[in-house]
C-alpha positions as CSV (number, residue, x, y, z in Angstrom):
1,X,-34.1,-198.2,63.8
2,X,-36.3,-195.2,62.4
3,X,-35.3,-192.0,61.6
4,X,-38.1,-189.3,63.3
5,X,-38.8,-186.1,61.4
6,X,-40.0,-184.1,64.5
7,X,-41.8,-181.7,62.7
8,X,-44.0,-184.2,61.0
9,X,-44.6,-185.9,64.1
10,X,-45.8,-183.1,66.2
11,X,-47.9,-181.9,63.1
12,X,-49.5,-185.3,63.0
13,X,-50.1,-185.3,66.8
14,X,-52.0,-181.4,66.9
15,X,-53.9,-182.8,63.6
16,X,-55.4,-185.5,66.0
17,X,-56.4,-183.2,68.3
18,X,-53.9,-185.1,70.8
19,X,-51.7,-183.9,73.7
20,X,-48.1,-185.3,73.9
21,X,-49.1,-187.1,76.7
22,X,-53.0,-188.5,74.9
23,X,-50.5,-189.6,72.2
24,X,-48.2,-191.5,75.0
25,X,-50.8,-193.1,76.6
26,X,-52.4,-194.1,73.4
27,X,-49.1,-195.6,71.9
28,X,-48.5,-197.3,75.4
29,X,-44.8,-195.3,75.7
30,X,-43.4,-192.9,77.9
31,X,-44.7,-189.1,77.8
32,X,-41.1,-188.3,77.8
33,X,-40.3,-190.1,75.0
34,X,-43.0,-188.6,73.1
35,X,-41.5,-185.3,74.3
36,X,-37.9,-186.0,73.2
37,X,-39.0,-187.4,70.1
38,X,-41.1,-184.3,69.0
39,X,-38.3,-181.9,70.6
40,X,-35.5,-183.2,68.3
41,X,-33.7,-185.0,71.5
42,X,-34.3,-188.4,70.0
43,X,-33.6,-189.1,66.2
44,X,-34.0,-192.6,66.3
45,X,-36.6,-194.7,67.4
46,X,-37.2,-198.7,67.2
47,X,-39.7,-200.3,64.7
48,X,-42.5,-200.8,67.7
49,X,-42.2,-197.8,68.8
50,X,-43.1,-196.3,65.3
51,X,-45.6,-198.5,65.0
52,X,-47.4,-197.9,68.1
53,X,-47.2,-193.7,67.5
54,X,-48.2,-194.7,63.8
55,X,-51.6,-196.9,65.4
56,X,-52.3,-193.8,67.8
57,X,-51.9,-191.3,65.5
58,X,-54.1,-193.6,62.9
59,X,-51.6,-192.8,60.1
60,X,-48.7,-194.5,58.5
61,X,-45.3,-194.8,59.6
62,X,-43.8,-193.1,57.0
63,X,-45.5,-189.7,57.8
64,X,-43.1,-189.1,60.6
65,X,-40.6,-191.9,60.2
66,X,-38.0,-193.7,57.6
67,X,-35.5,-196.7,58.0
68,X,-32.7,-195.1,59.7
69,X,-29.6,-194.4,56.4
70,X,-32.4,-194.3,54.1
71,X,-32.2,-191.4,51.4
C-alpha cells in the first residue's frame, strides 16, 4: 500500500492538462477512484494502482505517492 498526497496528485493531473476522468480512463481505473483519491477520501492506494496514475500522468510514483508508514 501507498500513501496519496492529494494535493500532489491533482497538481500533477491539471499539469497534464488532464480531466479526472482523462486521467481514469488513461490509468484504466474508476473515475471515482480518481475522484476520492484527489478529494482526500482515499489515503491509500495499492502498488498497480500507483503505477498505472504514475504511467498516465508520465511521472514517477513518488510525486504523489510513498510506501504507506514511510517517514
Amino acid at each position: 500500500m501507498f500513501e496519496i498526497d492529494a494535493e500532489q496528485l491533482k497538481a500533477a493531473r491539471i499539469a497534464a492538462f488532464m480531466s479526472q476522468r482523462d486521467l481514469a480512463d488513461a490509468a484504466g481505473i474508476a473515475h471515482a477512484t480518481v475522484n476520492r483519491l484527489e478529494r482526500g477520501h482515499i489515503s491509500e492506494a495499492r502498488g498497480i494502482t500507483v503505477r498505472k496514475l504514475a504511467a498516465a500522468l508520465g511521472i514517477e510514483p513518488s510525486a504523489f505517492a510513498k510506501p504507506a508508514g514511510a517517514s
